[in-house]
C-alpha positions as CSV (number, residue, x, y, z in Angstrom):
1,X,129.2,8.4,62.3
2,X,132.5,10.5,63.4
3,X,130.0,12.8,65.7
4,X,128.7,9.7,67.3
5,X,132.4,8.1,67.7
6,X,133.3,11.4,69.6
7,X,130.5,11.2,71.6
8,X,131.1,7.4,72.5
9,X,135.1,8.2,73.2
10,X,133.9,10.1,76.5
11,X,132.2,7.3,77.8
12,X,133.7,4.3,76.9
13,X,136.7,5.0,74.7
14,X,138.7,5.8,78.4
15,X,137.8,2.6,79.6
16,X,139.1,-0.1,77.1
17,X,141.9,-0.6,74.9
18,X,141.0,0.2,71.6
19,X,143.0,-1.3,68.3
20,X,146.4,0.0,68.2
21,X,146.4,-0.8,64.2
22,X,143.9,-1.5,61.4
23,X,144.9,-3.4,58.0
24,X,142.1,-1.3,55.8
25,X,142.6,-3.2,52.5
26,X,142.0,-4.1,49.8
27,X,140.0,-7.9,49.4
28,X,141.7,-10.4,47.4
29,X,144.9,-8.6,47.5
30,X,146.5,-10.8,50.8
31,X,144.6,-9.2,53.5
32,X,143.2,-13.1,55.2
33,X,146.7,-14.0,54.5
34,X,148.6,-11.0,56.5
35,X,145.6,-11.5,59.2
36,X,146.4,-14.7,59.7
37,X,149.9,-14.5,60.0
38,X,149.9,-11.5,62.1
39,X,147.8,-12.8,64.7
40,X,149.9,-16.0,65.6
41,X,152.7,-13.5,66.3
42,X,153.0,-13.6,70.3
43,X,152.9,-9.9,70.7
44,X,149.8,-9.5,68.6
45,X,146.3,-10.3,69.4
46,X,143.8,-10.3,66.5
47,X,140.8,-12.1,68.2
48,X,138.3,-11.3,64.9
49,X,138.6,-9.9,61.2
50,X,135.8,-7.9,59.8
51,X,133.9,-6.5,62.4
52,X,133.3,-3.6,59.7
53,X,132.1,-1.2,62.8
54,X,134.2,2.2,60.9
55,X,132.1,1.5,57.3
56,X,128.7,2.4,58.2
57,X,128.4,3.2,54.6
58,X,129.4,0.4,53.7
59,X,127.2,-2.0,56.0
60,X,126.1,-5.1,54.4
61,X,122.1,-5.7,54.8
62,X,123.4,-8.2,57.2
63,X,124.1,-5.6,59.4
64,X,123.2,-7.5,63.1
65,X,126.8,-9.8,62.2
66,X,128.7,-7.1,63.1
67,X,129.0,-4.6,66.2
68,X,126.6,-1.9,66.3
69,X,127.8,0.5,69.0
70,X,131.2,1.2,70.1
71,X,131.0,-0.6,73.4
72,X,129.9,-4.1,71.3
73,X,133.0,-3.2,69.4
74,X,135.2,-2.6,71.8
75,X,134.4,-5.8,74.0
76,X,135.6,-7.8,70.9
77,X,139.5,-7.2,72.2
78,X,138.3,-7.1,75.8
79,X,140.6,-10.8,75.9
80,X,143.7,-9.4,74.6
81,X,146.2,-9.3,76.8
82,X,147.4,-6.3,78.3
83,X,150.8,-6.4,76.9
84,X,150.2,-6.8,73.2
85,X,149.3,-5.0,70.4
86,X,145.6,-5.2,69.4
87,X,144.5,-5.3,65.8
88,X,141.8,-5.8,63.5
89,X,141.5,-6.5,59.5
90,X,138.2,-4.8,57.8
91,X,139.6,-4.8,54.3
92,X,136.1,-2.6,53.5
93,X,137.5,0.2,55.3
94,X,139.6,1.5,52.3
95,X,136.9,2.0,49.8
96,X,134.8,3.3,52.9
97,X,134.2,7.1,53.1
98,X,133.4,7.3,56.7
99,X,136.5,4.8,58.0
100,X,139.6,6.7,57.9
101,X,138.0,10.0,59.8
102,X,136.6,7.5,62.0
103,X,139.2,5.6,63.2
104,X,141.6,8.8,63.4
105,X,139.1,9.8,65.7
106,X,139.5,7.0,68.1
107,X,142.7,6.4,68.1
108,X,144.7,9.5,66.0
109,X,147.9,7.5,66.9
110,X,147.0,3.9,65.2
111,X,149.1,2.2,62.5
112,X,147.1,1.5,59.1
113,X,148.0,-1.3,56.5
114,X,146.6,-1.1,53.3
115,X,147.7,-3.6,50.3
116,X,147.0,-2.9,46.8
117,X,146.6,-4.8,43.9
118,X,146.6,-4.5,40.0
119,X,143.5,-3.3,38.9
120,X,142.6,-5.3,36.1
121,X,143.2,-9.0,38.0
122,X,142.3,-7.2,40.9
123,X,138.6,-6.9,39.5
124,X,139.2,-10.2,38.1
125,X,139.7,-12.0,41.8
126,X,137.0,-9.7,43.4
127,X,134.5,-10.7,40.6
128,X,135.3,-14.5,41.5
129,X,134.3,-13.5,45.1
130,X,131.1,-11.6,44.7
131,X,129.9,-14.6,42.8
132,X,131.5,-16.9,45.4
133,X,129.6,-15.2,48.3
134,X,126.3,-15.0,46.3
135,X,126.9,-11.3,46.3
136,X,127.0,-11.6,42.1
137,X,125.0,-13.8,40.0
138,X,126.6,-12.6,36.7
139,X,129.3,-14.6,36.2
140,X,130.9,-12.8,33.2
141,X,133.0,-10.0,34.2
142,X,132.7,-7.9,31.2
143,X,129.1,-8.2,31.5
144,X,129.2,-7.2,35.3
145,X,131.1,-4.2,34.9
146,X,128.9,-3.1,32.0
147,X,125.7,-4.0,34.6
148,X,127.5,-0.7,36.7
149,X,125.6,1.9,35.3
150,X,121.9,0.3,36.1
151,X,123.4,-0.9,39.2
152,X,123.9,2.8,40.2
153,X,120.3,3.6,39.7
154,X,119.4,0.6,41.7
155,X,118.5,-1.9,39.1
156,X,119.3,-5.0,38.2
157,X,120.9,-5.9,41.4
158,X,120.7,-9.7,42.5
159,X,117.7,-10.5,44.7
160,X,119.7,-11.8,47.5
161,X,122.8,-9.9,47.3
162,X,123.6,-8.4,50.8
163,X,126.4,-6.0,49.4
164,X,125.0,-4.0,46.7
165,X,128.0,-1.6,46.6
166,X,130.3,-4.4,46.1
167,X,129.1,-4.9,42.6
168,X,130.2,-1.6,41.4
169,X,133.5,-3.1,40.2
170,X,135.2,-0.3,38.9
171,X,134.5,2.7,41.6
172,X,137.0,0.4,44.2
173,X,139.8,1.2,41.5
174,X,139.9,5.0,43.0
175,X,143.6,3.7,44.9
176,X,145.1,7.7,45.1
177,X,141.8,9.0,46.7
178,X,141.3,6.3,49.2
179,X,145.1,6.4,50.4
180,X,144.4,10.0,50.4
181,X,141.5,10.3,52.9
182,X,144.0,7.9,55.5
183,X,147.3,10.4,54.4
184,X,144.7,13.7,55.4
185,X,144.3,12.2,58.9
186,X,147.2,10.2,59.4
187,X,151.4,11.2,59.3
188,X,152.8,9.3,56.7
189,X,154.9,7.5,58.9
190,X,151.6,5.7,60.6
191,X,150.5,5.0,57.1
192,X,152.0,1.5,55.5
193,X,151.1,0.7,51.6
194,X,151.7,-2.6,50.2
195,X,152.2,-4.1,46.8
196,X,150.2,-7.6,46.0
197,X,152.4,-8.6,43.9
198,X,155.6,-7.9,46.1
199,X,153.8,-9.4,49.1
200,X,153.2,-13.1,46.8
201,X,156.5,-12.3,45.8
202,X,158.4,-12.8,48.9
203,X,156.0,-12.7,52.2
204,X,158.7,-13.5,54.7
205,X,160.0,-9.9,53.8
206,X,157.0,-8.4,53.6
207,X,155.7,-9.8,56.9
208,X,158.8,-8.6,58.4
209,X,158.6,-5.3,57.1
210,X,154.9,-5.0,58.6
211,X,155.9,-5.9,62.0
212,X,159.2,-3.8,62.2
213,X,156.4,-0.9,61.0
214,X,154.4,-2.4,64.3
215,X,157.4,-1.8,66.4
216,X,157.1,-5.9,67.8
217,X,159.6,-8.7,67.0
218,X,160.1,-9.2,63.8
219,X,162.7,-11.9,64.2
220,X,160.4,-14.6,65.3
221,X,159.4,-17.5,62.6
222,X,157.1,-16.9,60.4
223,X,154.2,-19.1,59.2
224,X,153.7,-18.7,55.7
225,X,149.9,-19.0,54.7
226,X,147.8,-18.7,51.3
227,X,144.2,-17.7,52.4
228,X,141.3,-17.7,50.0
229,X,142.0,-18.8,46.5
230,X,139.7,-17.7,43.6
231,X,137.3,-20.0,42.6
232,X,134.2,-20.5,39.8
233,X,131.1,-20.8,40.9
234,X,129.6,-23.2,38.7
235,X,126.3,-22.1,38.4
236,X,124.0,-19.9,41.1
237,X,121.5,-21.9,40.5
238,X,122.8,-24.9,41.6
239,X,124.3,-23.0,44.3
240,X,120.8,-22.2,45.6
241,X,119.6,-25.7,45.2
242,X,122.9,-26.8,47.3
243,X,122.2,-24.3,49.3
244,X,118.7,-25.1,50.5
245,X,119.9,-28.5,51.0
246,X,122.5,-27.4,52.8
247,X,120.1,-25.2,55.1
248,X,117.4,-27.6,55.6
249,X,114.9,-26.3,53.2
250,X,112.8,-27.8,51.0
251,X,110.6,-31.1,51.3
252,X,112.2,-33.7,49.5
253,X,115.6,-32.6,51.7
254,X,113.5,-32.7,54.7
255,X,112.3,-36.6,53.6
256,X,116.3,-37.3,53.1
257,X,117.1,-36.0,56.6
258,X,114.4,-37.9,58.9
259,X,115.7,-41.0,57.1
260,X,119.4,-39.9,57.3
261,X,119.5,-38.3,60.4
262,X,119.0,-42.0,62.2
263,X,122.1,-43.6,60.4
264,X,124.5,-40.7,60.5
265,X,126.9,-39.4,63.2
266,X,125.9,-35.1,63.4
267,X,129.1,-34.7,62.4
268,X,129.4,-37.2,59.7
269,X,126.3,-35.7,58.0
270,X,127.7,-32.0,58.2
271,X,131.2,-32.9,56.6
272,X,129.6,-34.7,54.2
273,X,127.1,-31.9,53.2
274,X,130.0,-29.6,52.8
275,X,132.3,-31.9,50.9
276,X,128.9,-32.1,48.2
277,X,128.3,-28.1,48.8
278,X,132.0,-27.6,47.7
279,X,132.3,-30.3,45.1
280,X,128.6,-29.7,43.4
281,X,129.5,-25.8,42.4
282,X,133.2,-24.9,43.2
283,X,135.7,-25.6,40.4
284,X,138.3,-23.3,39.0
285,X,138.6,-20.1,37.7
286,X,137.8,-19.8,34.0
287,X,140.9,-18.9,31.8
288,X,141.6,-15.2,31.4
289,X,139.8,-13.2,29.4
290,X,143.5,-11.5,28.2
291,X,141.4,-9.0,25.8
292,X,139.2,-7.5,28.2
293,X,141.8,-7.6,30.8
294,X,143.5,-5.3,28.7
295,X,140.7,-3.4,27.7
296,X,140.6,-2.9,31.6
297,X,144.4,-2.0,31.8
298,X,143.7,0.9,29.0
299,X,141.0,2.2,31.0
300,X,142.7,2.2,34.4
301,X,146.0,3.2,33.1
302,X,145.8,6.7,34.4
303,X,144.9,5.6,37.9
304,X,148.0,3.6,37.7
305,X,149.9,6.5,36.5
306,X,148.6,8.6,39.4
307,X,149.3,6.1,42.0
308,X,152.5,5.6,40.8
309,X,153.7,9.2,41.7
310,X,151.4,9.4,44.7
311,X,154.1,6.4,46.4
312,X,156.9,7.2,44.3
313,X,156.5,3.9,43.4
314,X,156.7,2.4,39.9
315,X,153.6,0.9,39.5
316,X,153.5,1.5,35.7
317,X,156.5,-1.0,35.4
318,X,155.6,-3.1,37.8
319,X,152.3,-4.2,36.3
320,X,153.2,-4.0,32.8
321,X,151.3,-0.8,32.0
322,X,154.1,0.3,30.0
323,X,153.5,-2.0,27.3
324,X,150.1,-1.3,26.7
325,X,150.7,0.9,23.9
């Protein structure tokens, strides 16, 4: 992947503006939300999130979404103005093994964001999400994580799951060694690391810490916004029945929609289809699971430990893996 991006830069790379900075992750730790504030911000244009194109090895099945050579990729910002900052949001590209070396190869002087979470609700919200996205049909977490093992080896891995790598919960817990491959390539002062919880906490100071770190205006308003809440999945197998009727498929839907096709406005019939899609399996999260979210804590304490001397940071504290005993 880095070969070919070297190879690309000659041709293309001279030509177009590439993105002057890359928020690399985590999901479910506020990455849709800082996205979405950042790109209202007039000296920012973010035209698309998750075009993926530095995680090769982390390419969903689904692949032909996404840009597959650089020119695709950089045409995405061919809009942007010429006097703003271009970014993009992948939040893939910090578990990624290919991304950092990647990007530092196209643009050695870009700004990366990265926001972390704590671990335990962090697999917690991620879980939600895989089952969500039909990535995950178990919708136990302890019995998901335990699935790791087989899931390595290829087995027992949902037949319609486009993200197989997703599912091994625990290996996107590896915080020090991700920030790592981005601090190898990258000074430390092109390198930003969030806190989750400190981002919720207060995101009007957070936002204006990111774009003082961007070097734009960071005294314009700021819109605060809350992007993709956890949700249950009530059952995946209603979610494939909605889901059929959703897409067309099956007889009896296809009965229903000569007759209600006729009576029904296009975009009548499409609201309403999503209203029952989101109604028939969405609902909200199952209560915690405290005990095996502490049984998670004890197991990724040291990480925490770790990560808190990597930022000189008190992580420990901060998350309450002090009082784990």
């Amino acid at each position: 992947m880095v070969d070919g991006v070297v190879q690309a830069i000659t041709t293309r790379a001279s030509q177009q503006r590439v993105p002057d900075f890359f928020i690399v992750g985590h999901p479910k730790c506020g990455t849709t939300a800082l996205y979405e504030m950042l790109r209202i911000h007039p000296q920012i244009c973010m035209p698309v999130k998750e075009p993926w194109f530095f995680a090769p090895d982390r390419m969903p099945s689904t692949a032909r979404r996404y840009s597959a050579t650089l020119e695709d990729y950089l045409s995405l910002f061919d809009n942007c103005a010429s006097g703003n900052l271009i970014g993009e949001a992948s939040p893939v590209y910090l578990v990624s093994r290919t991304a950092a070396d990647a990007i530092a190869t196209l643009r050695p002087d870009a700004r990366i964001i990265a926001i972390l979470r704590e671990p335990a609700s962090f697999l917690r919200s991620l879980h939600l999400q895989s089952v969500q996205d039909h990535v995950e049909t178990e919708k136990d977490l302890r019995k998901a994580i335990a699935l790791e093992g087989a899931r390595r080896q290829g087995k027992k891995i949902p037949r319609h799951t486009v993200r197989p790598l997703e599912l091994l919960y625990s290996e996107h817990v590896r915080y020090v060694e991700q920030l790592r491959r981005y601090h190898a390539v990258f000074p430390p002062e092109q390198v930003l690391v969030l806190i989750y919880d400190e981002f919720r906490g207060d995101n009007e100071a957070i936002i204006r810490r990111v774009l003082r770190f961007l070097e734009v205006d960071d005294a314009v308003p700021v819109e605060l916004i809350e992007a993709n809440p956890s949700v249950r999945v009530r059952s995946p197998q209603l979610y494939e029945s909605v889901r059929s009727m959703y897409l067309g498929r099956g007889f009896v839907y296809r009965v229903i929609r000569t007759a209600v096709k006729a009576l029904t406005p296009r975009r009548l019939r499409h609201h309403a289809l999503d209203v029952l899609r989101h109604r028939a399996f969405y609902g909200q999260p199952q209560p915690v699971d405290e005990a095996f979210m502490r049984e998670l804590r004890v197991r990724f304490k040291g990480e925490v430990v770790a990560l808190s001397e990597y930022l000189g940071h008190d992580l420990v504290k901060l998350w309450g893996y002090d009082n784990l005993g």
